[in-house]
C-alpha positions in Angstrom: -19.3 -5.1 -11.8 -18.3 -7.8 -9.3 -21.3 -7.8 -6.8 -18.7 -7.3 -3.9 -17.4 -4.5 -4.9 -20.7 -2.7 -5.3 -20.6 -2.4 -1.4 -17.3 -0.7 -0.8 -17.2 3.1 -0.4 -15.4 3.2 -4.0 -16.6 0.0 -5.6 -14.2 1.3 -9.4 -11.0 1.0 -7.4 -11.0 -2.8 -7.5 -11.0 -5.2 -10.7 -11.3 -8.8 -10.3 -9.5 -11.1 -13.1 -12.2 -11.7 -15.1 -12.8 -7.8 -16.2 -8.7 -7.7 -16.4 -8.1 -10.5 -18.7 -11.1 -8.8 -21.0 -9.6 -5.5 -20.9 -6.0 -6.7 -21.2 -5.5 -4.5 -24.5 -7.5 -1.7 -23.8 -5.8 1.5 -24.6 -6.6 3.6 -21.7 -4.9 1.2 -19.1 -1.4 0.5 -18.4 -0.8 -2.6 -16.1 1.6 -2.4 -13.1 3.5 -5.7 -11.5 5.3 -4.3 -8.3 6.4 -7.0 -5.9 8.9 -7.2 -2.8 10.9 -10.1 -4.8 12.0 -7.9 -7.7 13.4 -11.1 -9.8 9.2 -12.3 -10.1 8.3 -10.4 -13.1 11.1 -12.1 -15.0 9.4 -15.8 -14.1 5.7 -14.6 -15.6 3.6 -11.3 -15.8 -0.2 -10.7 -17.1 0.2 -10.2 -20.4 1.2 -6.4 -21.5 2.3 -5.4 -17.7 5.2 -3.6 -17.1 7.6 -3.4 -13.9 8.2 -1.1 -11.2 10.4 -1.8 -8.3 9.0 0.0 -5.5 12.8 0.6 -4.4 14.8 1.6 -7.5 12.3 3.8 -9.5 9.6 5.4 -6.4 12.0 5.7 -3.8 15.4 8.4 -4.0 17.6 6.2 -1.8 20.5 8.9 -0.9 17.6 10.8 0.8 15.3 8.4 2.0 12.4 9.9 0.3 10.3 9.2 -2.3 11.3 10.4 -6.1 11.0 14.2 -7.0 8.2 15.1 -9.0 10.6 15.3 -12.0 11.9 11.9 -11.2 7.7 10.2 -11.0 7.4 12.3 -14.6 10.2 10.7 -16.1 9.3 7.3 -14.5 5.7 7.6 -16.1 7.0 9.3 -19.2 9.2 6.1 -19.9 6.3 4.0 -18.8 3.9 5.0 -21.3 1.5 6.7 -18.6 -0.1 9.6 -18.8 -2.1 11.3 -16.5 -4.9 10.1 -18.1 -4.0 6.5 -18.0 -5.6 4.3 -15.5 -3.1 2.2 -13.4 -4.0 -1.6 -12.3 -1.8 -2.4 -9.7 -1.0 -6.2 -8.9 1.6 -8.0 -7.0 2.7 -10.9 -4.1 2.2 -10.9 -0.8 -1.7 -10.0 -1.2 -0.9 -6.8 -3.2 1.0 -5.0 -0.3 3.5 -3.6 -3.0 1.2 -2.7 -5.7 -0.6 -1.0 -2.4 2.6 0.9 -2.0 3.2 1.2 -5.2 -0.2 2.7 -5.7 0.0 4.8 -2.8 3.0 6.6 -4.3 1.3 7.2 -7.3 -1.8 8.9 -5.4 0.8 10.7 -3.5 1.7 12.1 -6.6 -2.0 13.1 -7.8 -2.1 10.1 -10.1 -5.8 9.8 -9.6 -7.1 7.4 -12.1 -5.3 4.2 -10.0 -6.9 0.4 -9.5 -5.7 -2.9 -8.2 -6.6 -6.2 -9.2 -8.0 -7.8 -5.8 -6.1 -11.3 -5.2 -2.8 -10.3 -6.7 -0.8 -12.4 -8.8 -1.4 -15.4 -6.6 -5.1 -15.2 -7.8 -4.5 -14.3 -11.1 -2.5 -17.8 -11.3 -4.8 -19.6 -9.2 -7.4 -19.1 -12.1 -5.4 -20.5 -14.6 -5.0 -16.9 -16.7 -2.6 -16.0 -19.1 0.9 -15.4 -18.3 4.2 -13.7 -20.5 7.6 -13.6 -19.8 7.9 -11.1 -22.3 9.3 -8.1 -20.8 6.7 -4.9 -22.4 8.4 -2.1 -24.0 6.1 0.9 -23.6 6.0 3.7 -26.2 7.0 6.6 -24.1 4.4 9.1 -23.2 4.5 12.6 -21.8 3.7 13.5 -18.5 3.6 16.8 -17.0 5.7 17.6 -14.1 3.2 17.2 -10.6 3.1 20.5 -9.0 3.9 19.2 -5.7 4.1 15.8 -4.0 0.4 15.1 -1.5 3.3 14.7 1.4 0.5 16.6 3.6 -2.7 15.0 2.9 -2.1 10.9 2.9 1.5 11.0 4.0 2.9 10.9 8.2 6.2 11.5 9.0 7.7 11.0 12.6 6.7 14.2 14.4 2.9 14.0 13.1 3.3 10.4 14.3 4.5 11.8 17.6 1.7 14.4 18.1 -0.8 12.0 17.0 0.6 9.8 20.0 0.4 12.5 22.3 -3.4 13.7 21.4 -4.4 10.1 21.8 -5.8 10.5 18.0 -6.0 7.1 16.3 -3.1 5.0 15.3 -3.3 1.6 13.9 -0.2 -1.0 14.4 -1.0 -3.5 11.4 2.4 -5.3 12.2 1.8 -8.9 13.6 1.1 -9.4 17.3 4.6 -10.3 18.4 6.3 -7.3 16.6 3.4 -5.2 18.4 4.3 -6.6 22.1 7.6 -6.1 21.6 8.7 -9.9 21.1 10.2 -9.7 18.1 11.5 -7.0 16.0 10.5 -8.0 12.5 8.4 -11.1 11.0 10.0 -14.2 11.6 11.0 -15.1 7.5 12.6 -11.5 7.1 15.9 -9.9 7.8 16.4 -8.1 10.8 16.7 -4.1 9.4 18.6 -3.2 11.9 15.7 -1.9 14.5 17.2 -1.8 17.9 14.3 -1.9 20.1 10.7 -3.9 19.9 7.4 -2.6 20.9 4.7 0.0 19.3 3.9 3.8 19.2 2.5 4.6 22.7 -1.5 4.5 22.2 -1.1 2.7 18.9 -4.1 -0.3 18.5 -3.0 -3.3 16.9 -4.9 -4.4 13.5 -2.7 -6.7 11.9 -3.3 -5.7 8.0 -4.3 -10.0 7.2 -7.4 -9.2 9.1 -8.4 -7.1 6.2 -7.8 -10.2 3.5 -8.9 -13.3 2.7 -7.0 -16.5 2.2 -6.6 -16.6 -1.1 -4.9 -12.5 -0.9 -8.7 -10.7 -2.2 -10.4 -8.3 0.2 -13.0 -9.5 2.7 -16.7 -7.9 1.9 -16.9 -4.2 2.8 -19.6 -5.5 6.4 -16.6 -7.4 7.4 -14.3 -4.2 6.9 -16.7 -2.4 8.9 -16.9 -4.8 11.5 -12.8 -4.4 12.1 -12.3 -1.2 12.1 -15.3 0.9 12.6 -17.6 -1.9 15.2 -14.5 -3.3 16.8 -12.1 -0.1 16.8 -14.9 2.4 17.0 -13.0 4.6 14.1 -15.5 6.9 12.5 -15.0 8.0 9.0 -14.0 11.7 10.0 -11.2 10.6 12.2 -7.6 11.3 11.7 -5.9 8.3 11.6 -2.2 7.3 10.8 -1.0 3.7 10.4 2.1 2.3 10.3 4.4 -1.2 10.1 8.0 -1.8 9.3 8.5 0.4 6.5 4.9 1.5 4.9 4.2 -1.3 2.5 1.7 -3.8 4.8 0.1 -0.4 6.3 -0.2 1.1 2.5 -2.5 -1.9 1.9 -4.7 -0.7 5.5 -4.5 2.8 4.0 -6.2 1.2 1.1 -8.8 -0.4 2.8 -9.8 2.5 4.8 -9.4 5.1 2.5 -11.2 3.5 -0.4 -13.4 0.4 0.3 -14.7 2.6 3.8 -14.4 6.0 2.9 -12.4 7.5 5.3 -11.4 10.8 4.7 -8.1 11.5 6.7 -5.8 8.9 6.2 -2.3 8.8 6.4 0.5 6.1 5.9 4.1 6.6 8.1 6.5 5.2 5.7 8.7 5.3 8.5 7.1 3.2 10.2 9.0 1.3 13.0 12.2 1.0 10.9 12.0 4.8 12.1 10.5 5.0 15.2 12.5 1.8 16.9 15.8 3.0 16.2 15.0 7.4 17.2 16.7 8.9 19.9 14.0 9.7 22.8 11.0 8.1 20.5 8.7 6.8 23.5 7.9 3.2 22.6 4.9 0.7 24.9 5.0 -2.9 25.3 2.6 -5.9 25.5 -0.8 -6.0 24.7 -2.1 -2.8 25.9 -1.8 0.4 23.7 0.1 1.9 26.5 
């Protein structure tokens, strides 16, 4: 095992490239790409990986929700996954949609899930293999989930609100400006149509880099633990909820908490300010201060 791993509170959630690129055939593991550019896959994958766009096959668009239970069956049926199958999740922008991408699976019951710390960008960096061939699984079966976790590691906008309101912990892992209210989205993305800037009254800001290296891999578990349990006094019984623009950067802080710390109660808003900016009577603080 890589010897920083064996410090996090779930040291088998994390592979490095080395164990992938040994494993690469193993029978027991399906490889995931999910990315925010959708057209990456196409220019070179890990060997055997198949695609998921966090968009088109997690997300039911005319609801704004995630897929049915039926719909994640069929989408792991066709992907040759079954429940017993052990997902690797890897992507750009240090993993933050394989986090999501992971997350959904979890919040399906999909427990046997892992990403490859770095990403793509350090699976290149090393010089591994790379395919542009695009994997046809042989299609498995996969029960129908009983129900979706929507309770357990999922927030929606009222449990954001009463969270606000108790003063329980809520971590803004946006960047600064978009937390003060400067800006209303990161400077090299498209404005989604959020009508006001700020953060969730009470919310601390934790911007989700903290939590990586430069080269995209997580920083050692004592460096975790001086963030977010020194610095923001969380304890590992709290309930917390974090939240960005639209759940993927604070899917990767869900990550970090929930499995290199251990805490027990966290939840991801996927509504995130795309949400919360634009509702009618949503109470919104400015500046610096949690408010």
């Amino acid at each position: 095992m890589n010897a920083k791993f064996s410090a996090y509170a779930d040291p088998e959630v994390l592979v490095d490239g080395a164990w992938l690129q040994v494993h690469l055939d193993d029978p027991g593991i399906r490889i995931v790409e999910s990315n925010e550019d959708v057209l990456l896959y196409q220019t070179g994958h890990i060997p055997g990986a198949i695609h998921i766009d966090w968009r088109g096959d997690l997300q039911d668009n005319t609801e704004r929700d995630y897929v049915s239970p039926e719909g994640f069956a069929s989408l792991c049926a066709r992907s040759g996954i079954t429940p017993e199958t052990t997902v690797i999740f890897y992507g750009d922008k240090s993993n933050w949609w394989a986090a999501y991408a992971l997350w959904a699976f979890r919040l399906f019951g999909h427990r046997n899930v892992k990403l490859l710390d770095g990403g793509s960008a350090k699976w290149k960096s090393e010089g591994r293999p790379l395919s542009r061939e695009k994997v046809k699984p042989v299609p498995s079966v996969y029960p129908v989930p009983a129900r979706r976790h929507d309770d357990e590691i999922r927030a929606f906008f009222d449990d954001t609100l009463a969270q606000a309101r108790a003063r329980r912990p809520l971590i803004d892992v946006r960047s600064p400006g978009e937390y003060r209210g400067e800006i209303t989205h990161m400077p090299e993305y498209p404005q989604e149509g959020v009508l006001r800037g700020g953060h969730v009254p009470g919310a601390r800001s934790v911007p989700w880099k903290m939590a990586a290296n430069d080269d995209g891999t997580f920083k050692s578990a004592e460096e975790l633990k001086r963030i977010y349990s020194e610095n923001l006094g969380l304890n590992p019984t709290d309930e917390i909820i974090a939240y960005c623009r639209i759940g993927e950067r604070s899917s990767h802080t869900w990550f970090v908490l929930t499995y290199l710390l251990g805490y027990s109660h966290v939840r991801n808003y996927d509504g995130s300010w795309t949400e919360w900016g634009n509702r009618v009577r949503a109470p919104i603080a400015k500046g610096d201060e949690p408010g």
